[in-house]
C-alpha positions in Angstrom: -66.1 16.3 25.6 -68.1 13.6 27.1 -68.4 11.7 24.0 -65.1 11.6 23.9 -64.5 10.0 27.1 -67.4 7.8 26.2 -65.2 6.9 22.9 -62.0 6.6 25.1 -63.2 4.3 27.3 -64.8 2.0 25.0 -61.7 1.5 23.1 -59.9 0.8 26.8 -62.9 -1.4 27.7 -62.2 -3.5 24.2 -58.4 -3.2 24.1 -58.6 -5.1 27.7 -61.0 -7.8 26.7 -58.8 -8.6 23.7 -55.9 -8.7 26.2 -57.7 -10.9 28.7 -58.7 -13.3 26.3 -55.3 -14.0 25.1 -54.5 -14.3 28.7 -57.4 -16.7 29.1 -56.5 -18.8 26.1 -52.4 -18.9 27.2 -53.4 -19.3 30.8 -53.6 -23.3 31.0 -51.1 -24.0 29.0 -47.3 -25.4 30.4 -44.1 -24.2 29.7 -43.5 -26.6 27.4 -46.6 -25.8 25.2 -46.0 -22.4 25.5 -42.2 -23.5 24.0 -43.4 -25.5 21.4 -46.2 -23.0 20.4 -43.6 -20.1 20.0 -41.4 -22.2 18.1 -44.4 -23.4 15.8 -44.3 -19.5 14.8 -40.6 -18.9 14.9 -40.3 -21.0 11.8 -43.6 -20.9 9.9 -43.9 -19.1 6.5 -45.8 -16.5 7.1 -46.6 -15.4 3.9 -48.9 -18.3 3.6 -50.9 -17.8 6.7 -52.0 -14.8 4.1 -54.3 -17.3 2.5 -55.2 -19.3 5.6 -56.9 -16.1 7.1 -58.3 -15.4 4.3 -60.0 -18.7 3.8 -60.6 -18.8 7.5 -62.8 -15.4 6.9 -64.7 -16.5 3.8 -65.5 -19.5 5.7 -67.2 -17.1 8.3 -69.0 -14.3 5.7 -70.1 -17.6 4.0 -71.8 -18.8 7.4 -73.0 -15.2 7.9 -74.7 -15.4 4.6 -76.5 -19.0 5.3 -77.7 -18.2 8.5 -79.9 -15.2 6.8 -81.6 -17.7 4.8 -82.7 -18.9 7.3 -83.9 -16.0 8.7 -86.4 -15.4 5.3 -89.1 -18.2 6.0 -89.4 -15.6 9.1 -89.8 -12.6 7.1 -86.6 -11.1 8.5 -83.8 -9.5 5.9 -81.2 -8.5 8.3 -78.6 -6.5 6.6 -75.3 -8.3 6.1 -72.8 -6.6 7.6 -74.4 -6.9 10.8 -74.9 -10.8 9.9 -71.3 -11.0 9.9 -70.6 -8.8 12.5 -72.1 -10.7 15.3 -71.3 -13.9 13.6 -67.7 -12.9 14.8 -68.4 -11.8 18.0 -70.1 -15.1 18.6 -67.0 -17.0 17.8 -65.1 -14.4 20.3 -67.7 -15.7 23.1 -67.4 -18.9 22.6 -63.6 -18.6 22.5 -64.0 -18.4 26.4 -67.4 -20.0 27.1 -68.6 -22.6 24.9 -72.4 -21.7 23.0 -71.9 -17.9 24.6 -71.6 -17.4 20.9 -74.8 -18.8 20.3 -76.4 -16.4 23.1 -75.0 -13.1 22.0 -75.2 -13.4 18.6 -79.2 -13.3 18.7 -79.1 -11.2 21.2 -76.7 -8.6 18.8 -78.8 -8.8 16.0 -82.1 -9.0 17.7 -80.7 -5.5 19.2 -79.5 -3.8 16.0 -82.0 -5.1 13.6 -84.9 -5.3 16.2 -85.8 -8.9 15.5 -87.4 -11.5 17.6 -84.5 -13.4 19.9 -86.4 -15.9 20.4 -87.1 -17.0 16.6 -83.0 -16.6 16.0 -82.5 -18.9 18.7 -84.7 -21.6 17.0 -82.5 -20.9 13.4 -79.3 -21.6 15.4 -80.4 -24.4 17.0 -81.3 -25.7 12.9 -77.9 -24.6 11.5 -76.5 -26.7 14.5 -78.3 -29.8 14.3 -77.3 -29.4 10.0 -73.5 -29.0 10.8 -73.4 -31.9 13.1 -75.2 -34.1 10.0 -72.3 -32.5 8.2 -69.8 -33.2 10.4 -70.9 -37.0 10.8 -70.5 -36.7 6.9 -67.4 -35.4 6.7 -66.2 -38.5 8.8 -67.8 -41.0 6.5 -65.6 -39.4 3.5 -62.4 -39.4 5.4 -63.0 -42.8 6.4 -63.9 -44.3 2.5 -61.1 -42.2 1.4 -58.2 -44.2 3.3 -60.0 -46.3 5.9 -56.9 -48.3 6.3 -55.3 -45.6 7.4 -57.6 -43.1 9.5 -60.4 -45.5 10.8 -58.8 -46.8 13.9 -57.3 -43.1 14.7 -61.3 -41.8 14.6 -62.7 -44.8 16.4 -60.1 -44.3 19.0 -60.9 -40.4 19.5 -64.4 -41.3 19.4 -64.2 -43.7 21.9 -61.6 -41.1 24.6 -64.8 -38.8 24.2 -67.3 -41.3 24.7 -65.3 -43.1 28.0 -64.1 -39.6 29.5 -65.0 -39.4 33.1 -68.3 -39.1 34.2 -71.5 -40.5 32.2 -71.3 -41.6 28.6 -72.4 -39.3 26.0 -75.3 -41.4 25.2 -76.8 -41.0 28.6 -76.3 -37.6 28.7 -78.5 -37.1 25.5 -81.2 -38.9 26.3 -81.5 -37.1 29.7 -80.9 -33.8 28.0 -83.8 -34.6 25.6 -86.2 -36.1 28.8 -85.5 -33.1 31.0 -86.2 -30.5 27.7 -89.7 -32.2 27.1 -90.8 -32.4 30.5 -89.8 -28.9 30.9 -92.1 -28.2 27.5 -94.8 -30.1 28.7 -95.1 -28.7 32.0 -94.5 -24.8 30.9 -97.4 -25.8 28.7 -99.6 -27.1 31.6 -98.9 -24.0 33.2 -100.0 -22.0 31.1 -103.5 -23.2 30.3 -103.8 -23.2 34.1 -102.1 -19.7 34.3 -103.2 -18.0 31.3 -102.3 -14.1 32.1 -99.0 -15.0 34.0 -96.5 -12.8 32.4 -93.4 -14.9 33.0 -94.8 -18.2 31.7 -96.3 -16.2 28.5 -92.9 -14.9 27.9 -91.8 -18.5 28.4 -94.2 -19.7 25.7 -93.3 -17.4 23.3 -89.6 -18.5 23.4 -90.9 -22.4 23.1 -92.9 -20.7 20.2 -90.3 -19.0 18.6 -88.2 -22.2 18.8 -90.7 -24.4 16.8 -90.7 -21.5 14.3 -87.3 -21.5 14.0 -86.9 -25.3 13.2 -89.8 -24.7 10.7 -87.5 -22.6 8.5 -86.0 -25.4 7.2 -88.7 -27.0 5.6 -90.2 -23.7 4.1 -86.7 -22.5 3.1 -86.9 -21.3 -0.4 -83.3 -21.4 -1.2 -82.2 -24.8 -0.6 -79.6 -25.3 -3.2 -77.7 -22.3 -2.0 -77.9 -23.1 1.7 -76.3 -26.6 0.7 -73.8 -24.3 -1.6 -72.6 -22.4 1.2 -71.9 -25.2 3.8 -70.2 -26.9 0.9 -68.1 -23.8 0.7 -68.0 -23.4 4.7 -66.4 -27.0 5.1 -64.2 -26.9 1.4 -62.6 -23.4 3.4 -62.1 -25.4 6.2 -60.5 -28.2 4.9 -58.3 -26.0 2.8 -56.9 -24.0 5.5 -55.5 -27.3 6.5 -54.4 -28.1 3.2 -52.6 -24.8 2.9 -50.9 -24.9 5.9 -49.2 -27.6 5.5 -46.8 -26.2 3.3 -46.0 -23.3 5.8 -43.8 -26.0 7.6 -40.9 -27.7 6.8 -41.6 -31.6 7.3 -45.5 -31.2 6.4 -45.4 -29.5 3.0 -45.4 -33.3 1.0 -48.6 -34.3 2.6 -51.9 -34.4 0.9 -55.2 -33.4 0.7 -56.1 -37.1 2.1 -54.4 -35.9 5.1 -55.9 -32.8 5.3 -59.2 -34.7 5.5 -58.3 -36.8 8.6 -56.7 -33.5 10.8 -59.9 -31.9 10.0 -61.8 -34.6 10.9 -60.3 -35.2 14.3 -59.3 -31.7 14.9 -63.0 -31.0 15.0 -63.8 -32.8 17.9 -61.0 -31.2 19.9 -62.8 -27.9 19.5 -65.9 -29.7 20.7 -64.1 -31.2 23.9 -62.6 -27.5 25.2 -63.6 -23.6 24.5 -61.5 -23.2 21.1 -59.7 -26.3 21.4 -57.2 -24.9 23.7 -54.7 -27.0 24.6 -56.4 -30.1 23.0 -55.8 -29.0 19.5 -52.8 -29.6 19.1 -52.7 -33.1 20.9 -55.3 -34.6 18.1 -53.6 -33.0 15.3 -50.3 -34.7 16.4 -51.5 -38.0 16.9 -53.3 -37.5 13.4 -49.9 -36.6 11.5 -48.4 -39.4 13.9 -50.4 -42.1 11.4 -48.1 -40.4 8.5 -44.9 -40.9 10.0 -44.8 -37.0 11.5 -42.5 -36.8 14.3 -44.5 -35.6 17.6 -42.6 -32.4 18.2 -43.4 -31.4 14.6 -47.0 -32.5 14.5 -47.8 -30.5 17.9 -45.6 -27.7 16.4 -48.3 -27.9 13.5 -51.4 -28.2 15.5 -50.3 -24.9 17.7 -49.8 -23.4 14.7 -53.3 -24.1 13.0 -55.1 -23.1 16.3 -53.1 -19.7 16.7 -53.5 -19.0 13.7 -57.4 -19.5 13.5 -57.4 -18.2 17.3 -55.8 -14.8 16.1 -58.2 -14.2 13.3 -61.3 -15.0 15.6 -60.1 -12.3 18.4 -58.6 -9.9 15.8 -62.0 -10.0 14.0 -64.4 -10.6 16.9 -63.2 -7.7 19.1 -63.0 -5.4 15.6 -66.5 -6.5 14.5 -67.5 -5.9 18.7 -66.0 -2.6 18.1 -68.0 -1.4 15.1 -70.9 -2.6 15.2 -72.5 0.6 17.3 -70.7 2.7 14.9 -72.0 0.8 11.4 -75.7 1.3 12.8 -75.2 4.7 14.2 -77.2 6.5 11.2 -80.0 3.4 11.4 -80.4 4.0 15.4 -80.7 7.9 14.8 -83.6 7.6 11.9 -85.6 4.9 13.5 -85.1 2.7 10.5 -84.3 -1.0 10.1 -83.1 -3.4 6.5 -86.2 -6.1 8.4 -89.8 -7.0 7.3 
């Protein structure tokens, strides 16, 4: 019986999460957008939001499946499921709070495979640092493909970013990466001063386990396929894009060229906000504006794109969130773990 009620209020605990987030992501938004955003949906084609979502989950199980090889320079071989599992409840988080994501996922899988936080933080931080190399790729290929048309649109949402109130992105960097070394350098100084003090030790450990992480890339064994799968990651991306386009009447004749550039700066509007709310849909207009798109119908595109990929996230996330104690049930009640 009290299992039960356990059970029952788990589900009402997650079924209230899901609703709050929804709330959360709708909260901000004006009448207008809310207007435009139902209409974006009143007159999609639904059957090829099919294909979208699942491109948009490939794209994730793909991510899921890189991430573990970065894990095996550590010795870790977490099982998959729960790879992906966390990898959606990360997106969840960060839905809400930006790099959440990043927090719980180690802190998921360090809980259900009983791994080391500390060394997953460092792998993160690596797959982080390859997308944004990736990303500042990605750019370089939309530009060469039609740098007549998209270069001045990037260069002038680079440049919104980099002149938004407050200090320039540039600054902020390079007294990000100041503060972190001091930081280093003094926890180090501590603890040859303070050798048994359990805090800094702890504190150590996670510096450690950082420099480990970063170290997996070097000693990564299966390089090809980690480049295979963010090939794949971004080729899902930009074909979700792609796709959609031809769920809309007045965007179904544009190209894969023009997939490329609302990709590009679509990107950057999920950087600016948690989940690109609100912003999303204001890049991808002013994208599809340099192909002759009417506003209304470019905004109508972009609200579509992000609800789309904001359903699957919070469907997923909050299922995955769901099952994960109940996928490692049998694993918690033997003691044993798919790790080395």
């Amino acid at each position: 019986m009290k299992q039960r009620i356990l059970t029952a209020l788990q589900y009402i605990i997650f079924l209230g999460g899901g609703i709050f987030l929804i709330w959360w992501q709708f909260k901000d938004m004006t009448a207008a957008e809310k207007e435009e955003f139902y209409n974006a949906f009143t007159h999609a084609n639904y059957w090829l939001l099919i294909p979208v979502a699942i491109m948009s989950l490939l794209s994730h199980l793909s991510r899921a499946m890189r991430w573990k090889l970065l894990m095996e320079p550590l010795g870790y071989k977490p099982a998959l499921k729960n790879l992906f599992s966390v990898t959606m409840v990360g997106y969840l988080a960060n839905a809400a709070v930006p790099r959440l994501g990043e927090i719980l996922k180690c802190t998921f899988l360090a809980r259900y495979e009983k791994l080391k936080a500390d060394k997953l933080v460092g792998t993160i931080l690596v797959e982080r640092t390859f997308d944004f190399i990736c990303y500042l790729a990605f750019i370089a290929i939309t530009v060469l493909l039609q740098a007549d048309v998209i270069g001045g649109a990037v260069k002038e949402r680079f440049t919104e970013i980099a002149n938004a109130p407050g200090m320039p992105v540039w600054v902020k960097l390079l007294l990000l990466a100041g503060i972190l070394t001091a930081v280093v350098w003094l926890i180090r100084l501590l603890i040859k001063k303070y050798p048994q003090n359990k805090i800094l030790l702890k504190t150590g450990g996670i510096i450690k386990g950082l420099g480990q992480g970063f170290a997996t890339i070097k000693n990564l064994k299966k390089r090809r396929l980690f480049l295979a799968h963010t090939v794949f990651i971004w080729a899902m991306y930009l074909l979700q894009v792609y796709v959609g386009f031809s769920a809309m009447e007045g965007t179904e004749h544009l190209s894969i060229k023009a997939a490329f550039s609302v990709l590009t700066l679509a990107t950057l509007a999920m950087i600016a906000t948690p989940g690109g709310i609100g912003v999303f849909p204001v890049f991808v207009l002013k994208t599809l504006s340099i192909y002759h798109i009417a506003e209304e119908l470019g905004k109508a595109f972009g609200w579509l794109i992000w609800g789309a990929s904001t359903s699957i996230v919070i469907i997923a996330g909050f299922s995955c969130l769901l099952l994960l104690p109940y996928i490692n049930k049998k694993k918690d009640e033997t003691g044993q773990h798919d790790t080395q």
